[in-house]
C-alpha positions as CSV (number, residue, x, y, z in Angstrom):
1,X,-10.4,-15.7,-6.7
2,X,-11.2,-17.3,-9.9
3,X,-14.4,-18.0,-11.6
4,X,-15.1,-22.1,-12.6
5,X,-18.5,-22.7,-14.9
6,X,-20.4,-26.5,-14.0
7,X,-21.0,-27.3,-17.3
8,X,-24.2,-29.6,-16.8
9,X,-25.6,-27.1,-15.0
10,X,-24.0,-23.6,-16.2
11,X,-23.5,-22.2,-13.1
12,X,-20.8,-20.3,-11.6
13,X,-19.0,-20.6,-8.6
14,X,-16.1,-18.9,-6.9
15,X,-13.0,-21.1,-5.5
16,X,-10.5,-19.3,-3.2
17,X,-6.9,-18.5,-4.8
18,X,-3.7,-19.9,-3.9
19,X,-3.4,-16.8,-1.5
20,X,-6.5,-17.5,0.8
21,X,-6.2,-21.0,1.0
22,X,-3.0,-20.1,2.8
23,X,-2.9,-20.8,6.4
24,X,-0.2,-18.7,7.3
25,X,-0.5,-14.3,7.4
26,X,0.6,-12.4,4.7
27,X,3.9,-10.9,6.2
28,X,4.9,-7.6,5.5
29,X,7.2,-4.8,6.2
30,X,8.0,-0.9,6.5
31,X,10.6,0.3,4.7
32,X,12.1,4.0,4.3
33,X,15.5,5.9,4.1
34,X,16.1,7.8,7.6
35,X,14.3,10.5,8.2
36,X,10.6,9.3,6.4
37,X,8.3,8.2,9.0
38,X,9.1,4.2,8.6
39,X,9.5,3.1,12.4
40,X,6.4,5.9,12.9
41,X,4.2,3.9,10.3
42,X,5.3,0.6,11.7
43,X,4.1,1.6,15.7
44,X,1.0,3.0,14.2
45,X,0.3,-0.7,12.1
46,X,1.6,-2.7,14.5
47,X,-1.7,-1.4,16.6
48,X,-4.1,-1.7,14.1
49,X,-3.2,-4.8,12.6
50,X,-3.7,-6.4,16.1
51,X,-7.7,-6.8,15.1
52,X,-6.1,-7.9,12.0
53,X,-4.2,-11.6,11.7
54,X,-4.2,-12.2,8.7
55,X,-1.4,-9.6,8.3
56,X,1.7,-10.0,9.8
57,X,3.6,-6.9,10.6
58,X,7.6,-8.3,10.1
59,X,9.4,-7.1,13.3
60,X,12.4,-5.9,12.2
61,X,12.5,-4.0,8.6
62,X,15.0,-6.2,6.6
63,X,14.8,-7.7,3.0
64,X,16.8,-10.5,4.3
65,X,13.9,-12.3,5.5
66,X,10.6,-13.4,3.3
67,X,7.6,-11.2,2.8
68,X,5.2,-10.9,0.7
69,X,4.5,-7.0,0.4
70,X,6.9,-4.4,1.6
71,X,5.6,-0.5,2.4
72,X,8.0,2.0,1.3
73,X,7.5,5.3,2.7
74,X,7.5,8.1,0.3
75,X,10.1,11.4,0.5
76,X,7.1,13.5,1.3
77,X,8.2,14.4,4.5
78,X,9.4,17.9,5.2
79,X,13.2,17.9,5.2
80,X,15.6,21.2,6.3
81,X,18.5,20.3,5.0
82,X,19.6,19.7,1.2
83,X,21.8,17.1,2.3
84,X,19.7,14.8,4.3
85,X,17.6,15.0,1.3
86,X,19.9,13.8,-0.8
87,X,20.8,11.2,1.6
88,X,17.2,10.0,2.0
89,X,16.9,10.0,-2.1
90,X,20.1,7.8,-2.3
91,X,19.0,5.5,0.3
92,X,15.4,5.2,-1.3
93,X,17.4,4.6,-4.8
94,X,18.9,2.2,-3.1
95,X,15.5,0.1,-1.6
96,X,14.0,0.6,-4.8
97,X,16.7,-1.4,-6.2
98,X,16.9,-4.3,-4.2
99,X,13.4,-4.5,-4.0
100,X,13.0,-5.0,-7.9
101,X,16.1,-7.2,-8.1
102,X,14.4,-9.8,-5.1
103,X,11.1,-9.3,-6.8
104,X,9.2,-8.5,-3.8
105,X,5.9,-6.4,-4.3
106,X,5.9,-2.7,-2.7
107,X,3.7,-0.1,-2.3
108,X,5.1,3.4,-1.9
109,X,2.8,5.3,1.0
110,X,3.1,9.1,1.8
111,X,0.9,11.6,3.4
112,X,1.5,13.4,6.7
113,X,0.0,11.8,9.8
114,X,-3.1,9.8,10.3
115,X,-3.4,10.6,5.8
116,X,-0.4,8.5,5.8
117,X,-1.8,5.8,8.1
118,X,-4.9,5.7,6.3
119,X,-2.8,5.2,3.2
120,X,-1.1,2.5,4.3
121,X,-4.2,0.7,5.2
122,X,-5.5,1.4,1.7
123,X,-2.3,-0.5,0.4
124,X,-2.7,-3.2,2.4
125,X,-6.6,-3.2,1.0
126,X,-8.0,-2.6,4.9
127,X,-10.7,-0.2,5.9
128,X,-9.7,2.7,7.7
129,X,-8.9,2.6,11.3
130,X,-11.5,5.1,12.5
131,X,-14.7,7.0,11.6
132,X,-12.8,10.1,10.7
133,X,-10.2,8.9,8.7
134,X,-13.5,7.0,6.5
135,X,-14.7,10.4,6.3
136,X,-11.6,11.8,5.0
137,X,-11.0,9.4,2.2
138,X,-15.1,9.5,1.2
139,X,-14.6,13.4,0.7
140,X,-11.5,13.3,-0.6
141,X,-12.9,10.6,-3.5
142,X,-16.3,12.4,-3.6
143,X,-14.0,15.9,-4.6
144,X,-12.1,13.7,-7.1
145,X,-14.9,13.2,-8.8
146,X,-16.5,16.0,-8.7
147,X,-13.2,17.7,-9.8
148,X,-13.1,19.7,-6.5
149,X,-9.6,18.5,-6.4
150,X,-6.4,18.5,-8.4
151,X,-5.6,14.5,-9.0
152,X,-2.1,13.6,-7.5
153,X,-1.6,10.3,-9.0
154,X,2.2,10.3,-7.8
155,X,1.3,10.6,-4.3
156,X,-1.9,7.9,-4.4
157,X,-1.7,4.6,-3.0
158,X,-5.0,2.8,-3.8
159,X,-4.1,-0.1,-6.3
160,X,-7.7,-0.3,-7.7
161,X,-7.4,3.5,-9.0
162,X,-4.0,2.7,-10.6
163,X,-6.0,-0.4,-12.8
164,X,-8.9,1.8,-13.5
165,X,-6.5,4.7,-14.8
166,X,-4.7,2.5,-17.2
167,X,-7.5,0.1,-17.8
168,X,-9.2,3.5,-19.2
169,X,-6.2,4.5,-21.2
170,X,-6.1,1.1,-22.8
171,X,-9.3,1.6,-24.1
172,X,-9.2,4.6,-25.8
173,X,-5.5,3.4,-27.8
């Protein structure tokens, strides 16, 4: 949203951005080399986001087809072997790529579980889908602050931290 001033009468109002004027969903998709949770995550959205239309959950995860945010799961997940790890990192490599050469918006998700879930729903700016997960990331902020616990900014998927950390670190420069 943008902010306009009415200059006879020097008030403010808010008009909608291009993005909410918008009649159609904002499409996304799950992406992740084998082994990473992705068709996990996707089953676990496709049931939350059916309280939510504005948000489209794409069907099949392709970059062949337009969206407008993809999730790529993180390598977080616990792997045996050394070579399906290195597998996964190639493939991942390899997402990472083609995202940035279409352009398309991502937001890497990890955690374990319902963390990762909530995670994803915290990249796609939605409130947690239960009670307890709200609880979780309230205590898990409130610790943060507190400096209960060790900050993990590689492993965080919450936009509005990432602008507050390097909107602080532009002011003190």
């Amino acid at each position: 949203m943008s902010w306009a001033w009415s200059s006879p009468t020097k008030s403010s109002c808010r008009s909608p951005s291009n993005r909410q004027m918008s009649a159609r969903p904002r499409r996304i998709t799950v992406l992740g080399a084998p082994g990473t949770g992705a068709a996990e995550l996707a089953g676990q959205l496709r049931t939350v986001l059916l309280s939510h239309p504005e948000i489209q959950l794409l069907e099949v995860p392709s970059l062949a087809t337009e969206q407008d945010l993809a999730l790529l799961m993180g390598l977080d997940q616990p792997t045996a072997q050394a070579a399906a790890r290195q597998a996964q990192e190639q493939h991942d490599l390899q997402l990472r790529q083609q995202l940035h050469a279409r352009g398309l918006p991502y937001r890497v998700v990890y955690g374990l579980g319902s963390v990762r879930l909530s995670n994803a729903l915290l990249a796609l700016g939605l409130p947690p889908a239960d009670a307890e997960m709200q609880q979780t990331r309230e205590a898990a902020q409130f610790d943060l602050n507190r400096g209960l616990t060790h900050w993990s900014c590689e492993k965080c998927s919450d936009p509005a931290c990432e602008h507050r950390l390097f909107t602080g670190l532009l002011e003190r420069a």
